[in-house]
N, C-alpha and C positions, 0 to 999 in steps of 0.2 A: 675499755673492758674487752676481753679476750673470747670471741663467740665460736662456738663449733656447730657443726650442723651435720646431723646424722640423717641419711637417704637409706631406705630398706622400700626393694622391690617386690613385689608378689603379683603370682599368676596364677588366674584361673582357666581350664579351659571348661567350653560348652559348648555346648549343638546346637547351630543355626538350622534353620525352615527345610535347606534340603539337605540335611545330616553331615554336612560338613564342620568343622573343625574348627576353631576360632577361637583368637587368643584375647583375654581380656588384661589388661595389666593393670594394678595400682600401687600410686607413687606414694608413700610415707614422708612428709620431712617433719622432723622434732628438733625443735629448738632449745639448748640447754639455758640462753639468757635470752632476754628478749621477746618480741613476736612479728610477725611476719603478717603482711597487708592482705585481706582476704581476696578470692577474685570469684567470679561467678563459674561455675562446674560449666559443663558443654554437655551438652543433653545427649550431643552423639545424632547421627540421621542412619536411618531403617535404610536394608533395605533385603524384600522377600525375594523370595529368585521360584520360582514357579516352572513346570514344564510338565507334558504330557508325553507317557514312553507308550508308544505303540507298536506292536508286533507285525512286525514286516510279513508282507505275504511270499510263500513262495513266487519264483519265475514258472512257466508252463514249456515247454515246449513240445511241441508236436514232431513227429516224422510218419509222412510226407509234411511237408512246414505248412503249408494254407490250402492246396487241392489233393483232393483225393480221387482219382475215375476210376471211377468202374467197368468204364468204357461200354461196344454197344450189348444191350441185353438183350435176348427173345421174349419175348411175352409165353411163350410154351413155358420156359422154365417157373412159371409164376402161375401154374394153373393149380386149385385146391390151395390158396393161402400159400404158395411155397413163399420161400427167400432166394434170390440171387444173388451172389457176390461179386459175377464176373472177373477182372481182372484186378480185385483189390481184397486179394484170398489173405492177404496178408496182413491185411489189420493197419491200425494206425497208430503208434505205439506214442505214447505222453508221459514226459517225464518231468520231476518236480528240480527243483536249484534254487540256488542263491535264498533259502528262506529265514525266516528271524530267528530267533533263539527259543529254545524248549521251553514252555510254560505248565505246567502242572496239573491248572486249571483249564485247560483249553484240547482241543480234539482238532486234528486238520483234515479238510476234504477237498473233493472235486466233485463240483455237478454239474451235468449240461444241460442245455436247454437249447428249442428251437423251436419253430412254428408249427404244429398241429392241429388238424381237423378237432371240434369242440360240438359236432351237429350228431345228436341222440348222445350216444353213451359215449362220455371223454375218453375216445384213443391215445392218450399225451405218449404213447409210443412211438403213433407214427409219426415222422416230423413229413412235412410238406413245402411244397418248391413253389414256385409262383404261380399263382392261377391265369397267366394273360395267355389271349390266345396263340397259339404255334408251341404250346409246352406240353408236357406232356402232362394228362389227367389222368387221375384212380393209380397212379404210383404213388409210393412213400417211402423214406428212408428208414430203415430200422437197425438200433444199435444193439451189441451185445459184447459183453465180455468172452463170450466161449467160442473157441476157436472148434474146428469138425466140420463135419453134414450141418450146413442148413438148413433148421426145421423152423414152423412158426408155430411159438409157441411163446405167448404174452409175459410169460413170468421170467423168461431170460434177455427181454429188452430192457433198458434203460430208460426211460419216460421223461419228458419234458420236468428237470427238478429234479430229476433221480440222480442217485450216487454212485459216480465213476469209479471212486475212489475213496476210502475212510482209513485213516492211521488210527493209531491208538492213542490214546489220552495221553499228553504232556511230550511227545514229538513235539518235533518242527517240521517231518516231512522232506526233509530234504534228500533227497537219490531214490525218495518212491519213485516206481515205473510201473506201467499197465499197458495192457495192450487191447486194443476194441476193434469188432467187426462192424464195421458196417455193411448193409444189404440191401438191397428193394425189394419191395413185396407190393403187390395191389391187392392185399388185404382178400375184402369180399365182394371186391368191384370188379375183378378178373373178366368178367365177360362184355365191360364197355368201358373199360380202359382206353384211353385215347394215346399213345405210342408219340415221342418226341424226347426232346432234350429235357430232362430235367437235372435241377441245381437247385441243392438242398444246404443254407448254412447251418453250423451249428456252433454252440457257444461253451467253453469250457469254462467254469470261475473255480480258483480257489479259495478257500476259505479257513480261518480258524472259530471254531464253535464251542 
């Protein structure tokens, strides 16, 4: 007896776990005489693919790159709260790169922080240098955005936590630039201020919020 065997293939596609593309195929055979020995199916093996996309932070970079002097100050220029700049009238200018991709939901920033006096009422303005002795006591470093006359006055520093810098919603921040003064001031200690070196770090983070 004369058998034929007719083969018809068909495909379906569907979406696997992480939205990729994938082809399912099934094999038809139909027998016009006869029949054909069953075999057991193959169940097939899983497999999930999983991953987490996080949103790359900007790079920072600073100019002057890690010091900034002020070089030496008079204690006169600091009498009634003033600010000194001395020889760092220029500011320290921070620029954002290499950051992730635009998100919709998300805001990008810069804030700094550094060590501050916490004794009565929280100055997180002034940041502070080491207490050991041969440094200099009742100075503080104080930031601002605004370039001019240095006056003191609380609402134009940046505070330990305060924002350097803030783009707008759904940026990435990439080729923001700012520029910040920093200054000493001895506050309302001016008249027992101890005079010496002082060295004040301070910390920039970026962020997306």
């Amino acid at each position: 007896m004369k058998q034929t065997v007719k083969q018809t293939a068909k495909h379906a596609v569907k979406t696997g776990p992480a939205g990729y593309a994938c082809a399912a195929g099934v094999l038809l055979l139909a027998g016009l005489a006869g029949s054909l020995p069953a075999t057991a199916a193959d169940a097939g093996t899983g497999l999930e693919l999983t991953a987490t996309a996080v949103q790359k932070a900007c790079d920072i970079t600073l100019t002057p790159a890690s010091a900034f002097p002020l070089g030496d100050l008079a204690s006169g220029d600091l009498t009634d709260k003033g600010v000194a700049r001395g020889q760092g009238a220029g500011g320290v200018t921070l620029k954002l790169s290499n950051c992730g991709l635009k998100d919709a939901s998300t805001t990008p920033g810069v804030t700094l922080s550094g060590s501050h006096p916490a004794a009565g009422a929280d100055k997180d303005y002034l940041f502070a240098g080491s207490s050991e002795s041969g440094q200099a006591q009742g100075y503080w470093v104080v930031v601002t955005p605004l370039a001019g006359a240095a006056t003191f006055n609380t609402t134009d520093f940046i505070g330990d936590g305060g924002a350097v810098w803030t783009g707008k919603k759904g940026e990435s921040g990439a080729g923001a630039q700012v520029t910040l003064y920093p200054g000493v001031t001895c506050n309302d200690s001016c008249n027992t201020a101890t005079p010496g070196p002082l060295s004040v770090p301070l910390t920039f983070t970026f962020a997306y919020k």
